[in-house]
C-alpha positions as CSV (number, residue, x, y, z in Angstrom):
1,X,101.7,81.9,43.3
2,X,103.1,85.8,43.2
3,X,103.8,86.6,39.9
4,X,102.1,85.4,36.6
5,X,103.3,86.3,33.6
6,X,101.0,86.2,30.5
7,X,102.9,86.3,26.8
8,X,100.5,88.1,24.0
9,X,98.6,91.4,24.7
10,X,95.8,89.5,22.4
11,X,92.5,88.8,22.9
12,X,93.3,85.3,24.7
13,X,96.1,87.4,26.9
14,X,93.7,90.0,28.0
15,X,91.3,87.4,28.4
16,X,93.4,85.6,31.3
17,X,94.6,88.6,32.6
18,X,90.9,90.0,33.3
19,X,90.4,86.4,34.4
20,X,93.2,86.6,36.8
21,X,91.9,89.2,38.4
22,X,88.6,88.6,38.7
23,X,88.8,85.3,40.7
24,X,90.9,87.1,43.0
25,X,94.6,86.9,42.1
26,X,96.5,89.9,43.7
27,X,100.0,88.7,42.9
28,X,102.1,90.7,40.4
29,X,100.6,90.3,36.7
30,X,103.0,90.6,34.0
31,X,101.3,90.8,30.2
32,X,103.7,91.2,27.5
33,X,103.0,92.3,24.0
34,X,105.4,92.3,20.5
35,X,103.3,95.4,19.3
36,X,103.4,98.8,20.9
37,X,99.8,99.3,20.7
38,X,97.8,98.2,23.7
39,X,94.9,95.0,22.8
40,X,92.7,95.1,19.9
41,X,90.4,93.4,18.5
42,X,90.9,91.8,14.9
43,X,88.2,90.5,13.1
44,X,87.3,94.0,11.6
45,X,91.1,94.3,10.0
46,X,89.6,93.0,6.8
47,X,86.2,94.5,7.2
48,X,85.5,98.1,8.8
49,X,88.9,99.3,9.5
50,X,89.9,98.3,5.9
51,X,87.0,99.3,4.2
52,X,87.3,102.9,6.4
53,X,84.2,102.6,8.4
54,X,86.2,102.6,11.4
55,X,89.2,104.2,12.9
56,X,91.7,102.5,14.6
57,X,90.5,103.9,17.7
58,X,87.3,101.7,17.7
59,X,89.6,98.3,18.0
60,X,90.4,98.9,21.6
61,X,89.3,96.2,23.7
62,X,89.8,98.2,26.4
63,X,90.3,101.7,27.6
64,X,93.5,103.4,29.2
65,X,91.4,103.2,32.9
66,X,90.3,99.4,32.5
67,X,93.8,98.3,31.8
68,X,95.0,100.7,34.3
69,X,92.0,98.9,36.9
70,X,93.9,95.4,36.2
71,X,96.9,96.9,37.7
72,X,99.4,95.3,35.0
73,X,102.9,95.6,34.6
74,X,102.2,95.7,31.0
75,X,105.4,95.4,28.8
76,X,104.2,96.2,25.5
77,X,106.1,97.0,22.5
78,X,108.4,93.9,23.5
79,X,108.4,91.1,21.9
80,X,109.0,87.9,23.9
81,X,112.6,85.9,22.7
82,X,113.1,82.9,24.8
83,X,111.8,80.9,27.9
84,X,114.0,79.1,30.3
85,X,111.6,76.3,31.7
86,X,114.4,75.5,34.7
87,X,114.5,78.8,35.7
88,X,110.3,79.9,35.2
89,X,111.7,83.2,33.4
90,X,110.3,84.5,30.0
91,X,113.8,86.5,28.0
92,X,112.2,89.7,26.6
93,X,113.8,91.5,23.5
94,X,115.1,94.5,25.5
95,X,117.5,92.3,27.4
96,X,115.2,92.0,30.6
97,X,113.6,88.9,32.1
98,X,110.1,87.9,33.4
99,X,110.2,85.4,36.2
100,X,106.9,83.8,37.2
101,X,105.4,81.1,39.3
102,X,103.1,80.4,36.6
103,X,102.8,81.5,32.5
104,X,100.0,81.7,30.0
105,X,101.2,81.7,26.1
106,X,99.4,83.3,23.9
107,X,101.4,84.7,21.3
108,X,98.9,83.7,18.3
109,X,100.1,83.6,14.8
110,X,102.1,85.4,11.7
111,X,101.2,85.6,8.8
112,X,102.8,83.1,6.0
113,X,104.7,84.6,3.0
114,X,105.4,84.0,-0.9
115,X,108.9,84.6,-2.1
116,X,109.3,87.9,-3.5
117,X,109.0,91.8,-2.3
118,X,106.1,94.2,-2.0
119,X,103.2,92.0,-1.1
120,X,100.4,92.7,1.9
121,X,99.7,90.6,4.6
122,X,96.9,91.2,6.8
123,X,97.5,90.2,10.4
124,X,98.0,93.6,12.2
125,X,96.4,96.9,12.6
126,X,99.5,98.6,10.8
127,X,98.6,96.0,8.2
128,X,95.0,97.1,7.4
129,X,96.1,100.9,7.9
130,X,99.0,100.4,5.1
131,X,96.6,98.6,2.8
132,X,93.5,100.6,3.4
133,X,95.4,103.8,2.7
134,X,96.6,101.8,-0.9
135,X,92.7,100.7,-2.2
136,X,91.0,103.2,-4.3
137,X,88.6,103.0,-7.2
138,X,90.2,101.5,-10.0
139,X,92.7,100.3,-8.9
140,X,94.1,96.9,-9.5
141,X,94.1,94.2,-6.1
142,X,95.7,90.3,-6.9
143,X,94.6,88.3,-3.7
144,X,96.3,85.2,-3.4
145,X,94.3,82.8,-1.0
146,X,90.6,82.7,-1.1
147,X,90.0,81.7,2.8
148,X,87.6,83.0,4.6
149,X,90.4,86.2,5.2
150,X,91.3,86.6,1.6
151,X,87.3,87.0,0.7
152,X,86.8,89.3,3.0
153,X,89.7,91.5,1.8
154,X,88.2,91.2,-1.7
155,X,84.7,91.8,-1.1
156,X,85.8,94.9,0.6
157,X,88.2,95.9,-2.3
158,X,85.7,95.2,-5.0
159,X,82.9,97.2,-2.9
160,X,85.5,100.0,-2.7
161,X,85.8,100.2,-6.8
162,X,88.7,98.3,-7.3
163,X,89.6,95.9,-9.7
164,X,90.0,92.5,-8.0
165,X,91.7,89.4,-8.7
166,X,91.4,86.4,-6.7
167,X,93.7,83.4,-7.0
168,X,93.2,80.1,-5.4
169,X,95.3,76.5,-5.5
170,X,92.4,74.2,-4.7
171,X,89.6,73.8,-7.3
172,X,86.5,75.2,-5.0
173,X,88.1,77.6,-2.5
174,X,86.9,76.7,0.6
175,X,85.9,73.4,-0.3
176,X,88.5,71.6,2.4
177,X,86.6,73.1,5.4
178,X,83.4,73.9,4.7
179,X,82.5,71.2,1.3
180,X,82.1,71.5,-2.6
181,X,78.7,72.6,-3.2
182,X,78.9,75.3,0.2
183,X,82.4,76.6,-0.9
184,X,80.8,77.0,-4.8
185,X,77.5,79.2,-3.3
186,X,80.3,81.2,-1.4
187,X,82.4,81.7,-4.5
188,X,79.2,82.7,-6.4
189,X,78.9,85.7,-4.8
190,X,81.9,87.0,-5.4
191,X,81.8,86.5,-9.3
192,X,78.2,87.6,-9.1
193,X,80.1,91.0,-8.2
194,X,83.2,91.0,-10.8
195,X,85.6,89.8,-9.4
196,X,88.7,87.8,-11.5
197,X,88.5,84.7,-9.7
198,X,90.7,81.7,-10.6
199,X,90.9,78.5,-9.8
200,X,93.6,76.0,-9.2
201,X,96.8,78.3,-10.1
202,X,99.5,78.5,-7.9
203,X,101.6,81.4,-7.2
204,X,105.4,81.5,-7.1
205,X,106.9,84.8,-5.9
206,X,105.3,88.4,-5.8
207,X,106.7,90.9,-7.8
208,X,107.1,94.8,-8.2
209,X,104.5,94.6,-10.6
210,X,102.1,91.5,-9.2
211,X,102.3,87.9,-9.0
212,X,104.4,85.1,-10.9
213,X,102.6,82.0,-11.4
214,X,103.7,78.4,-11.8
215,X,103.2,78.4,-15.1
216,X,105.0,81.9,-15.9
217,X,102.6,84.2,-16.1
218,X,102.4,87.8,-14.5
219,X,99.0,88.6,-13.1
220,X,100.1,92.9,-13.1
221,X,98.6,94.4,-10.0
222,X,99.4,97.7,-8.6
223,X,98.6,96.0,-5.2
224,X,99.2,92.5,-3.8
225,X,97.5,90.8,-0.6
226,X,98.9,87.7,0.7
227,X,96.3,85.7,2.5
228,X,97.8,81.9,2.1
229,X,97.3,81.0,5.9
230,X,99.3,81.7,8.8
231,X,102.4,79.9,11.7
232,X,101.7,79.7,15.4
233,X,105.0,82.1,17.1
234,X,105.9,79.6,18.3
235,X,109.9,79.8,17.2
236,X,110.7,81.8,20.9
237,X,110.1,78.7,22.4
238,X,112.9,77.0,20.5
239,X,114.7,74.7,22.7
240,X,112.5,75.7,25.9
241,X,111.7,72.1,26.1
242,X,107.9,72.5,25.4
243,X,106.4,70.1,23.3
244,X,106.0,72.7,19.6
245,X,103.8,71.0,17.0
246,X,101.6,73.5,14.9
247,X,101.4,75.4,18.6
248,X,101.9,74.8,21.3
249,X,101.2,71.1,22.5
250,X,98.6,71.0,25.7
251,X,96.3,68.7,27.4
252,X,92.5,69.0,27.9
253,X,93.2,71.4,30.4
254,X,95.4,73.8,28.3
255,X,98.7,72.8,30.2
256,X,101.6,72.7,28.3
257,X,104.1,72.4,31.7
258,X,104.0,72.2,34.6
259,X,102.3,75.9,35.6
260,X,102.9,76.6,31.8
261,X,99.1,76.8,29.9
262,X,99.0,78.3,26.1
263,X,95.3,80.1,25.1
264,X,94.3,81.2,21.9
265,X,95.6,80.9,18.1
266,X,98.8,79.5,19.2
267,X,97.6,77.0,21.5
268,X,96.8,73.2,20.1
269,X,95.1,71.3,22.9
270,X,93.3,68.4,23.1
271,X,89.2,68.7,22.6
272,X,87.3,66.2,24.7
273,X,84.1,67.0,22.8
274,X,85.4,66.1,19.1
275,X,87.9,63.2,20.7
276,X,90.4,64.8,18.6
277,X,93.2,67.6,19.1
278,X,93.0,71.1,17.7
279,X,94.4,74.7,17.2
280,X,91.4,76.9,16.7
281,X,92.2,80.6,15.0
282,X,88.9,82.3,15.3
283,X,87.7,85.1,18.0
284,X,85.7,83.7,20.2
285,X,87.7,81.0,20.8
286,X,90.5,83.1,22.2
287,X,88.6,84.9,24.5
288,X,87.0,81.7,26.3
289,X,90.6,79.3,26.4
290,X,92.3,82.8,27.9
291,X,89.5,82.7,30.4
292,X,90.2,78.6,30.9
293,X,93.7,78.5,31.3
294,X,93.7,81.2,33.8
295,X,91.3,79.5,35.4
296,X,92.9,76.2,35.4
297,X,96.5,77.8,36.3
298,X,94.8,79.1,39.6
299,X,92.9,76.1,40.3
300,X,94.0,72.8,42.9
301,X,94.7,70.0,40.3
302,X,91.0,68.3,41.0
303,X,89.5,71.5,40.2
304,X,90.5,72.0,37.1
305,X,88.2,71.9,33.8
306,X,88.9,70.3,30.4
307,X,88.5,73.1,27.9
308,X,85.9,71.3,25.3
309,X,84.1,74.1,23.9
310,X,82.0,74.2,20.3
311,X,84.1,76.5,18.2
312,X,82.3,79.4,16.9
313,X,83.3,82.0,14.0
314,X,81.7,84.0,11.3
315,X,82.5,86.3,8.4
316,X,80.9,88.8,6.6
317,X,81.2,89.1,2.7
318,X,78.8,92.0,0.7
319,X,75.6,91.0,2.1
320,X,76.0,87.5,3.2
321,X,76.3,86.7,7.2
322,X,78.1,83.4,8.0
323,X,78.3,81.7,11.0
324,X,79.3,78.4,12.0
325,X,79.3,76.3,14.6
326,X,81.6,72.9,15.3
327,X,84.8,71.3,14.1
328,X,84.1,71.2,10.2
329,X,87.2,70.0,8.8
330,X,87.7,66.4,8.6
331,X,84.3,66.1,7.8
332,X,82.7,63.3,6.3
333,X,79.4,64.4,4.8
334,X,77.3,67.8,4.1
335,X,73.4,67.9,3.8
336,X,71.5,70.9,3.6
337,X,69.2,70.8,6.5
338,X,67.3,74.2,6.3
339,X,66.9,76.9,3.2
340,X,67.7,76.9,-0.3
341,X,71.8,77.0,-1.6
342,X,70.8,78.5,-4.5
343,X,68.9,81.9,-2.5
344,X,71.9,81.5,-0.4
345,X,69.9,81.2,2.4
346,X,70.4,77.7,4.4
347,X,72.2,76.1,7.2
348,X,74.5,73.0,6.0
349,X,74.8,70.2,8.5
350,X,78.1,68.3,8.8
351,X,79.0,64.3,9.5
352,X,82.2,63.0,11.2
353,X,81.5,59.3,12.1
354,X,78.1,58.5,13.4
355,X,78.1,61.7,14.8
356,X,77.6,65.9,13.6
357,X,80.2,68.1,14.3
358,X,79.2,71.3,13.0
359,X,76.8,73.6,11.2
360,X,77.3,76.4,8.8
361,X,74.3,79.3,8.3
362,X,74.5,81.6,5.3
363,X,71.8,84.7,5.5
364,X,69.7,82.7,8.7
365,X,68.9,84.3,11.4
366,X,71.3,83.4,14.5
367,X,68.6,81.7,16.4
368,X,68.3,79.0,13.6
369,X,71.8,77.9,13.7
370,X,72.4,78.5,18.1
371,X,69.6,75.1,17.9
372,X,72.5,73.1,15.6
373,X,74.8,74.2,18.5
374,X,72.8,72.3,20.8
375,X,72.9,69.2,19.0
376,X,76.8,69.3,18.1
377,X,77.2,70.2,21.9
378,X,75.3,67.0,23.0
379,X,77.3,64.6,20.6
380,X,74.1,63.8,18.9
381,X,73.6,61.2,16.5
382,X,73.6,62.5,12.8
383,X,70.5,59.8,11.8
384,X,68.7,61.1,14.4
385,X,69.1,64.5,14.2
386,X,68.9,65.1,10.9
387,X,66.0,62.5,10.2
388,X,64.0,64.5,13.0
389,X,64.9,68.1,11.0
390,X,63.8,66.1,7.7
391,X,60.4,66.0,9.4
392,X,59.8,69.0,10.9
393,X,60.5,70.7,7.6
């Protein structure tokens, strides 16, 4: 294997391509990014960088000499248009080809989009920069999605002195991945603060002036975030003949193809450890499936590794810390293991089957919730695990 190509200067491209390197590949490395700027890191988008704590310049993952050290023909700036599996090349916007002998993906995800003009998404660092250089006191914010992104953004805005409106479809934002009562407590603190939040409205198209709801109604903004979720880019694959289905399709071992692998947000792979296949959009987990499928693509057949790893992710909204731990969607049951929901101060435990599959802290300390880890790492029983907590406490 001479030359590797990796698709997405993200943290799951760098990831592999560090990987690469350091078990010992010397073969030409390849790492191709749609933006110009070099990798980045984005979870502070929608906290320092748009609140202005940071400068742009603080994203780096890397500096100039450590990808220079890696020894990259690094094509960024170049977005990625087509693969031709028959002939191992990768089509590149500027007319040029990337052949390889074997290719990571990891291309992540866009943004998705309401009908209409004028609205802000928040996916890339021109993103933040646009909106951060729009928020000011007083003035008026509509943020459509109240995900874990959309809060964020809010909290931010509303900390910044604007005014802050905060639609949501479901009736508890939140309440499909993390439960009811926990998405209410996280909700709480945003009205606490004075934030417009409301609840099961939908949103039609954004306009010059705000938003157009279902109903008719024009929610005036002089500013409009989008936050509704987001597509794997996955549409440069069209007709490639990899399997596409909300990512790109992979096995235990991130393999999409023969000597194809996908890491990161664009990647859905089987997850021995939940039984169950998933496409994971959080930080962490990019870093560790970049390092995995670079592993696996250099690695004999019999030395390869399933990827079954606990997802991890966390968010930060006024003063609450929240970190997780687990596959919570799907889930079956919520109990409230440690702390008080009302203080906002607990770790909620979470059922699928016979078994617990994740665990949410709100203002705990990270050693309380790395012992859930444990337990969701082990498959362990939910009677037993949570009966033993019962009596400790």
């Amino acid at each position: 294997m001479r030359r590797i190509v990796v698709v997405g200067a993200s943290a799951a491209g760098l990831a592999a391509a560090e990987t690469l390197r350091r078990e010992g590949y010397d073969g030409t490395l390849t790492l191709v990014g749609d933006e110009p700027q070099a990798p980045y890191d984005r979870p502070p988008l929608s906290k320092q960088l748009l609140s202005g704590e940071w400068e742009p310049e603080r994203l780096d993952l890397r500096t100039p000499a450590d990808l220079a050290g890696l020894d990259l023909d690094l094509r960024l700036g170049t977005p990625a248009t087509g693969l031709r599996l028959a002939d191992a090349e990768v089509e590149l916007a500027d007319g040029s080809t990337a052949a390889y002998d074997g290719l990571i993906v990891a291309t992540g995800v866009r943004p998705r989009r309401l009908p209409g003009e004028g609205g802000h998404v928040l996916r890339t660092l021109d993103d933040a920069v646009r909106l951060r250089d729009r928020l000011a006191p007083g003035k008026r914010l509509v943020v459509v999605g109240a995900g874990f992104l959309g809060a964020e953004a809010a909290a931010v805005a509303r900390r910044l002195g604007c005014e802050v409106t905060l639609l949501e479809p479901a009736p508890v934002p939140l309440a499909h991945a993390v439960g009811t009562e926990v998405g209410e407590v996280l909700t709480s603190a945003h009205l606490e603060r004075g934030i417009d939040l409301r609840c099961g409205v939908t949103v039609t198209e954004v306009t010059g002036h705000g938003v157009r709801l279902a109903d008719g109604e024009l929610v005036e903004a002089d500013e409009v975030l989008v936050a509704v979720g987001s597509l794997p880019n996955t549409d440069w694959l069209d007709g490639s003949g990899l399997t596409v289905g909300d990512g790109v399709v992979c096995d235990a071992y991130c393999e999409a193809a023969r000597g194809v692998y996908a890491a990161g947000d664009v990647a859905r792979w089987y997850n021995p450890l939940f039984g169950t296949s998933m496409r994971i959009e959080h930080r962490t987990n990019a870093a560790e499936q970049g390092m995995a499928a670079a592993r696996n693509l250099l690695a004999a057949p019999q030395a390869r590794k399933p990827f079954a790893p606990v997802p991890y992710f966390w968010s930060d909204q006024y003063d609450m810390k929240i970190q997780a731990y687990g596959y919570l969607r799907g889930h079956d049951e919520v109990a409230v293991v440690e702390g008080d929901l009302a203080e906002r101060r607990f770790v909620a435990a979470y059922r699928t089957g016979e078994r617990i599959t994740g665990a949410l802290a709100v203002g705990m300390p990270p050693r309380v919730i790395r012992r859930w880890r444990q337990a969701i790492a082990t498959g362990a029983s939910w009677r037993e695990v949570v009966k033993i907590d019962a009596i400790a406490n």
